[in-house]
Structures are given as C-alpha cells and as structure tokens.
N, C-alpha and C positions, 0 to 999 in steps of 0.2 A: 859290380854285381855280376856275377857268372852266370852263365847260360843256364845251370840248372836250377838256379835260385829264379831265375826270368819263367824257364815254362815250370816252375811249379807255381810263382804267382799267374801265369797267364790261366793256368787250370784252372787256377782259384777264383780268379775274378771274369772270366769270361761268362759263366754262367748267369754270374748279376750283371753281368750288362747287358747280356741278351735276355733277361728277363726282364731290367727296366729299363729296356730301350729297343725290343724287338726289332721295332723299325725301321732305328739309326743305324741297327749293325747289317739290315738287308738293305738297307739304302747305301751305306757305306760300300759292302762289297759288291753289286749292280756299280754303283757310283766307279767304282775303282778295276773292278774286271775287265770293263772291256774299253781301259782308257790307252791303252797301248796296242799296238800292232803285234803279231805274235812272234813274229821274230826280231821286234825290239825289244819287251821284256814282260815280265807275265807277274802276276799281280799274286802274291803268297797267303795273306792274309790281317790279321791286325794283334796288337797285342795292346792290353790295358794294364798299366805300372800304375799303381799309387802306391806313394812313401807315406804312411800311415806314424815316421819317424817327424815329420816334418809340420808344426803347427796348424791347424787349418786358418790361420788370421797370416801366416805367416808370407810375404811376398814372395818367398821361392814358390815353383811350379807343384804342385805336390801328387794331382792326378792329370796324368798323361798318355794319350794314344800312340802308336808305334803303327804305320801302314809302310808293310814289309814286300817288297819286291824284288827281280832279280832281274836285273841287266842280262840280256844273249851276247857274248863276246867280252872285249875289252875295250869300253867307252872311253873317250879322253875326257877328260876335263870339263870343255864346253859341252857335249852331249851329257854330260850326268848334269850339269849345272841345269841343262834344257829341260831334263825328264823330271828332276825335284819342282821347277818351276811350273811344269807340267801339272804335275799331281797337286800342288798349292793351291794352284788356280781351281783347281775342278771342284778342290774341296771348298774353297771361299766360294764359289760363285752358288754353290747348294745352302742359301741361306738356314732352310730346314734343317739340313744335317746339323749345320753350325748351332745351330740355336738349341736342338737337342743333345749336342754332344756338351755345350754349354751347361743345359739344365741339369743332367747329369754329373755335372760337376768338373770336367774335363779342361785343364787349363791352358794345354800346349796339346798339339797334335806334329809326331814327326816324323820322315817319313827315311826308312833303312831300302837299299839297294844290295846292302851284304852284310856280311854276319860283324864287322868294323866299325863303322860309322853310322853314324843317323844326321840326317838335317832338318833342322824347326820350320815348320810352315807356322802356325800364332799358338 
C-alpha cells in the first residue's frame, strides 16, 4: 500500500472513529503522548487501516490501528525492541482503551517508529 493511498484512507476513516469512539481516540493520545521522554521519542499520532477487501468472518486481521512515533537519534536494536514493548504494555494495561477499540471493531493494534516497519502489539 503506498503512503498516498494510507493518508487518504486515514482521511477517510479518522473522522468515523473520532465520532464513534471520541473517547478512545483522547484516551489513546493522553495514553500515548506523554509515554516517552522528549528526548527519547515523541509520539505522532495514530492511523485506522481497514481492508474492506478482506471477509469480515475471515481470520486474517481486517481492521487495524497504527500508533506512529519517532525515535530521537539512532536506536539499536535492543532500545527499539525496549520502546515497542514499552508502548504494548501501556496500551494492554488500559483495559478501557482495549475494550473500546475492541468494540469498534479493531483487531490488531501496531505500533510504527518510522515510515519502514510496524510491530504488532494484539
């Protein structure tokens, strides 16, 4: 999927999830802005992908959140491994969030440090 096809679904669906889920998207960013130190890394915001291609019976993941951050410097390995586990944690231990992001329909939440790669938290 290319970057322009990402924010023009993020256009698209951002507003239906801040309408049906006010809460979880201020609880999410409160939740997530001031989980790092500022000069470890700062928190960008979130993006909502659903593949509208993909069965809703079907076992693959089909709606999924994206909470997008930026590393300060050049992390090695174990520090990025530290910070996703980091951000995992914070979102698991917010049973509420979970539960709403759940109801909403949400199947995988994963979390980007750069515009590359993404890691699965559930």
């Amino acid at each position: 999927m290319t970057m322009k096809t990402r924010l023009l679904i993020a256009a698209l669906i951002t507003p239906l999830l801040l309408s049906a889920g006010s809460a979880s998207a201020g609880n999410l960013d409160l939740l997530l802005s001031g989980l790092f130190p500022d000069n470890q890394a700062t928190y960008i915001g979130y993006e909502s992908v659903e593949r509208d291609i993909i069965p809703v019976a079907s076992a693959v993941d089909r709606k999924y959140l994206i909470v997008d951050f930026r590393l300060n410097g050049n992390p090695g390995n174990e520090q990025l491994q530290a910070s996703v586990h980091k951000v995992c944690m914070a979102l698991l231990k917010d049973r509420d969030l979970i539960r709403d992001l759940s109801n909403q329909g949400y199947d995988m939440v994963s979390v980007a440090f750069d515009r590359r790669s993404q890691f699965d938290c559930l």
